[in-house]
N, C-alpha and C positions, 0 to 999 in steps of 0.2 A: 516764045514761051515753050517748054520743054512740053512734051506728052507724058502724060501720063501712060503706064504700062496698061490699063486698061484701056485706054485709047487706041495703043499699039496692037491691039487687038486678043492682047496674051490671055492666059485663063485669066476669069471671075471669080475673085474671090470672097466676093462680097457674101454669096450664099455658097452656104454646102454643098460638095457633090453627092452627100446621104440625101438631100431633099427627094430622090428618086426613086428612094422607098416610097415615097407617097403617092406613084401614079399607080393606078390599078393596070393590071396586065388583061391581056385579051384571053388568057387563057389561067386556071385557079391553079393552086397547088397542092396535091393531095399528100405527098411525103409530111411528116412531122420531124422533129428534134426532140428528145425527153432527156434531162439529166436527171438522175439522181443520187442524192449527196445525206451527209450520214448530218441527225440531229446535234452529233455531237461536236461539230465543228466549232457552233457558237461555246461552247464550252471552254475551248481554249486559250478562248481573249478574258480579259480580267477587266472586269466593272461593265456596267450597262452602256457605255457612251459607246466602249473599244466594240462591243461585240454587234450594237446598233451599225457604226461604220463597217464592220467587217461583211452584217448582209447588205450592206448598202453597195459595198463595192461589188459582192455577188449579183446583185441584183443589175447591176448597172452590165456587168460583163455577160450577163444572161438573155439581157436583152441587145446588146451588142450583135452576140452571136446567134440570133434566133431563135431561142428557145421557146418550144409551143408549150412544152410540160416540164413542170419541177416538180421530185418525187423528193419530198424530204422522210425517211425512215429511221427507226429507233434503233441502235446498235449496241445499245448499253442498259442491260437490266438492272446496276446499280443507280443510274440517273434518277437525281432527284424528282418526281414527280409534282405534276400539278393540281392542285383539287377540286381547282376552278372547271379546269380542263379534260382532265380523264388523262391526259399525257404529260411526257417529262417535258420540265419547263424550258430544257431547250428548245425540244420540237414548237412549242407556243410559242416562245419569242422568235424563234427564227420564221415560223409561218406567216403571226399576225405584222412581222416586220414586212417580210415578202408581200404579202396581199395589200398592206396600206402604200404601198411603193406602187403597186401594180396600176392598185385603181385611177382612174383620171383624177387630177385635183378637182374638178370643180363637181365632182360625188363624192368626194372623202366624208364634207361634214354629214351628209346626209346617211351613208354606208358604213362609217366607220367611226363604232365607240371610241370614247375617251378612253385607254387603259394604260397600267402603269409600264408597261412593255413598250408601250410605243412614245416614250418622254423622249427619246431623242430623235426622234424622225426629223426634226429642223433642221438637224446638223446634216441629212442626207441630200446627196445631189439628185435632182430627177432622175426619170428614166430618159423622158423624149422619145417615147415609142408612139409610131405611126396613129396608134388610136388615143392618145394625150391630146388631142385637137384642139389649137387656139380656135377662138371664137370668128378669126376672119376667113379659117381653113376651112377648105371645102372637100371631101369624100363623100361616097356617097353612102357611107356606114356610121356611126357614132356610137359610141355605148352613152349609158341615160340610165338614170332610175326613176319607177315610178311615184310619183307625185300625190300625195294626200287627196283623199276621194272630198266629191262633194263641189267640185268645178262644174261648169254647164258645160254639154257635148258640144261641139258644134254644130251639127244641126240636131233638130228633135229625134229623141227615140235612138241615135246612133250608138253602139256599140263600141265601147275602145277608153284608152286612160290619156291621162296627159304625164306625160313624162320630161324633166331636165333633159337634156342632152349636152349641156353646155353652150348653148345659143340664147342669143338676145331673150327670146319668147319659147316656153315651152315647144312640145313638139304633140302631137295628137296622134296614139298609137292605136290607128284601127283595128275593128273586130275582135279585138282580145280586152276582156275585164282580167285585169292584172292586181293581185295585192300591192298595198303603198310600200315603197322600201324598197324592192326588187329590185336587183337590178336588169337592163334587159341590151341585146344589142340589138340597134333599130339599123334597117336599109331606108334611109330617107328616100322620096318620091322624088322626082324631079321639080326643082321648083317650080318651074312651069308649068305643072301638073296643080302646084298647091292651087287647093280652092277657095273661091272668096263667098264666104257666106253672111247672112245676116246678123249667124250669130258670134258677138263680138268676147274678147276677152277682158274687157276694160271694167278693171277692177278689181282684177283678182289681186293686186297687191304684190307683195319680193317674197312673200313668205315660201320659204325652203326650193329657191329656185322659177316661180313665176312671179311676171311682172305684167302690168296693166299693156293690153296692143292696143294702139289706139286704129286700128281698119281692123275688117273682118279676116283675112287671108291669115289663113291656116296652114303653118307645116305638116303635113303628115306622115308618117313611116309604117311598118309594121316591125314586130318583132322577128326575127330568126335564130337561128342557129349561131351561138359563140363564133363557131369553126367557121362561119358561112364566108366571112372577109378573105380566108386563108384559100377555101377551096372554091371560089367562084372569082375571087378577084386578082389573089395572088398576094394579098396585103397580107405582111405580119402583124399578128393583133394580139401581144402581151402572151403571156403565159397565163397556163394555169396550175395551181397548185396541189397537190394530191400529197395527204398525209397515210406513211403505212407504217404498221405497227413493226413490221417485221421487213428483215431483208427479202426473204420469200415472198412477203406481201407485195411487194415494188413488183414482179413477175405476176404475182397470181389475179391482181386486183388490176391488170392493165387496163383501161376502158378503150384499150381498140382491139383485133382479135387477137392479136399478140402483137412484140414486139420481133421483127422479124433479123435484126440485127442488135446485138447488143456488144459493148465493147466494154472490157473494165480494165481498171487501173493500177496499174501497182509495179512497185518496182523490183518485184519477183514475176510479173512477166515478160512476155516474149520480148528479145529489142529489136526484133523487125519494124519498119516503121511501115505506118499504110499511106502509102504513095496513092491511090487512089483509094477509095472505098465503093465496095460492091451495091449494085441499084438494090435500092430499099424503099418499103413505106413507111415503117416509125423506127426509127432508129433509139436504140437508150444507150448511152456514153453514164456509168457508174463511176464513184469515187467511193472508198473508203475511208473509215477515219485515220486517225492519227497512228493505229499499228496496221492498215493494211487489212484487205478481206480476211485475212487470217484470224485477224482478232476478234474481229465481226461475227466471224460462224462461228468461231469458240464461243462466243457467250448465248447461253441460254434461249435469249430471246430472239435469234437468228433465223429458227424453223426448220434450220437444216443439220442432218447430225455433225457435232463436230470434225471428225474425220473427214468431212466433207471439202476434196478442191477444189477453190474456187476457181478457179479455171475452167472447171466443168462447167458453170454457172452462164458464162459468156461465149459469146461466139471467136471472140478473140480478146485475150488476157495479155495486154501488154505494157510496157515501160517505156514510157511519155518521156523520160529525162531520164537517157541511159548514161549521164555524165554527171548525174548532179553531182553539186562539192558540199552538199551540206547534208546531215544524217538524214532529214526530215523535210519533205516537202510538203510545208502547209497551204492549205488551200486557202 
C-alpha cells in the first residue's frame, strides 16, 4: 500500500502554520501598528451589501497584518451626516461595521444592537483573530462580558461578577463589582488553581450566557488591561477603534504619548521604498481618500490650513505603487 505524504514525514497540512499565533511568548510586546483611513472610503461602493463587504475585506486585511489601532477620520465636510450619531454616516457605518467584526461571536448578541448598518454582516467572513476563542481553545486571556447581576457569589460576602467568556459555564471575575453589559478582558487562573466551593451554580439557567454547573468548581479570572495580552504575553488581540473628527485629530487625540513614526501615503510621495523600517513604539501608516492628502487639508474640516504639505505631516510621505497602470488606487 502506497504512503501517504504524511506518512513520509513531509509537512502537515492538516493544521495551519498561523496556529502559532496562539502560543503566548515568554517575553510581551510593547511596539504597536495604528492605521488610519479616511471615513470616506465607504462612500465609494454603491449600496449597503458592496460597502458592508468592502469593511469586511478591511477588516479581515487588518487583522491579518496586525493591527492594534484603526483611526477612522472625517475628511469631508460635505458628508452627509448622521443624527442618530453626531457624525457622517459613513464614519457610523464603517465604525459599527468594524467593532461588530471585531467583537468575538459568542458576545455579539449580548454587546451588539440590532441596527440598520449592520443588515449585511452575514455575508462577512470572520476575522479568526487569536482572541475569537473556540470553546475547546485554551489561552490564558479571554475577552467576556459582564453578565446580569443578581447570581449568588461563590462563596458568602465575596466580591466580584460573573461574566460569559465564551466557555461551557460562566467565569467568576474577582474583586471587581462590574456593571452588566461591559465588556472586560479576563486573565483566567490556572485551572488548577480554580476552587471548588460549596457554593454551586445550579440553576442559574442559559439565560444571556450561563447555564446550570452541576459541582461546585469555579473558574475564576480578574479583569486587566485590553493591551495586557499584547504587552505581557505577546498575543495579538484585535484592534481598536478610535473615531476623529479631524485629520489633525488622528495626531492630537493619540492615546499613547505620541506616535513616534508615521508614514503616509500617496502617490505624490517619495518612491523610495522602505527596505527596512527604523525601531519604533507605535508606528501610524495613513491613507488618504480618493484625491490624496491633498484634498483632505483642502477641506475645511481637516484642521490644518490649506497651504499646508502634507508631507510635513509624516515622518515619511511615500509612493506604495510607483507603477500603478490605473489612475486610482482604491483601497
Amino acid at each position: 500500500e502506497a504512503e501517504t505524504p504524511a506518512a513520509k514525514g513531509s509537512v502537515n497540512t492538516s493544521k495551519p502554520s498561523a496556529l502559532k499565533m496562539m502560543r503566548p511568548r515568554k517575553s510581551g510586546r510593547s511596539e504597536t501598528l495604528s492605521v488610519a483611513l479616511p471615513a470616506s472610503i465607504v462612500e465609494n461602493a454603491q449600496g449597503g451589501e458592496l460597502k458592508a463587504l468592502l469593511v469586511g475585506q478591511m477588516a479581515r486585511a487588518l487583522t491579518i497584518y496586525g493591527v492594534d489601532e484603526v483611526v477612522i477620520f472625517e475628511d469631508r465636510s460635505d458628508a452627509p451626516s448622521s443624527d442618530e450619531d453626531g457624525i457622517s454616516n459613513g464614519m457610523a457605518f464603517f465604525a459599527r461595521n468594524l467593532q461588530y467584526l471585531e467583537t468575538p461571536q459568542y458576545l455579539r448578541k449580548q454587546l451588539v444592537p440590532v441596527h440598520k448598518d449592520l443588515k449585511w454582516v452575514g455575508l462577512l467572513a470572520p476575522l479568526d483573530a487569536p482572541h475569537h476563542l473556540r470553546k475547546h481553545e485554551h489561552l490564558p486571556y479571554r475577552e467576556g462580558v459582564v453578565l446580569q447581576k443578581g447570581w449568588p457569589a461563590p462563596t458568602e460576602d465575596e466580591k466580584g461578577c460573573w461574566v460569559n467568556c465564551g466557555l461551557p459555564e460562566p467565569v467568576w471575575l474577582r474583586g471587581k463589582e462590574i456593571a452588566s453589559d461591559v465588556r472586560v478582558t479576563v486573565r483566567l487562573e490556572d485551572a488548577e488553581a480554580a476552587s471548588t466551593t460549596s457554593g454551586s451554580l445550579r440553576g442559574r439557567g442559559r439565560g444571556r450566557g450561563g447555564r446550570g454547573r452541576g459541582s461546585g468548581e469555579v473558574q475564576r479570572g480578574v479583569a486587566v488591561e485590553p493591551s495586557e495580552p499584547r504587552t505581557k504575553s505577546g498575543l495579538y488581540w484585535g484592534f481598536q477603534t478610535r473615531l476623529a473628527k479631524s485629520l489633525k485629530a488622528v495626531f492630537e487625540e493619540c492615546p499613547f504619548e505620541r506616535y513616534d513614526l508615521t508614514i503616509g501615503t500617496s502617490e505624490r510621495g517619495e518612491i523610495l521604498g522602505l527596505g527596512r523600517l527604523p525601531k519604533f513604539q507605535h508606528l501610524l501608516v495613513a491613507f488618504g481618500g480618493l484625491g490624496g492628502f491633498e484634498e483632505v487639508i483642502a477641506d475645511e474640516r481637516s484642521g490644518y490650513d490649506a497651504a499646508t504639505d502634507p508631507a510635513s505631516l509624516f515622518t515619511r510621505y511615500v509612493n506604495i505603487c510607483p507603477r500603478q497602470k490605473s489612475r486610482t488606487i482604491r483601497h
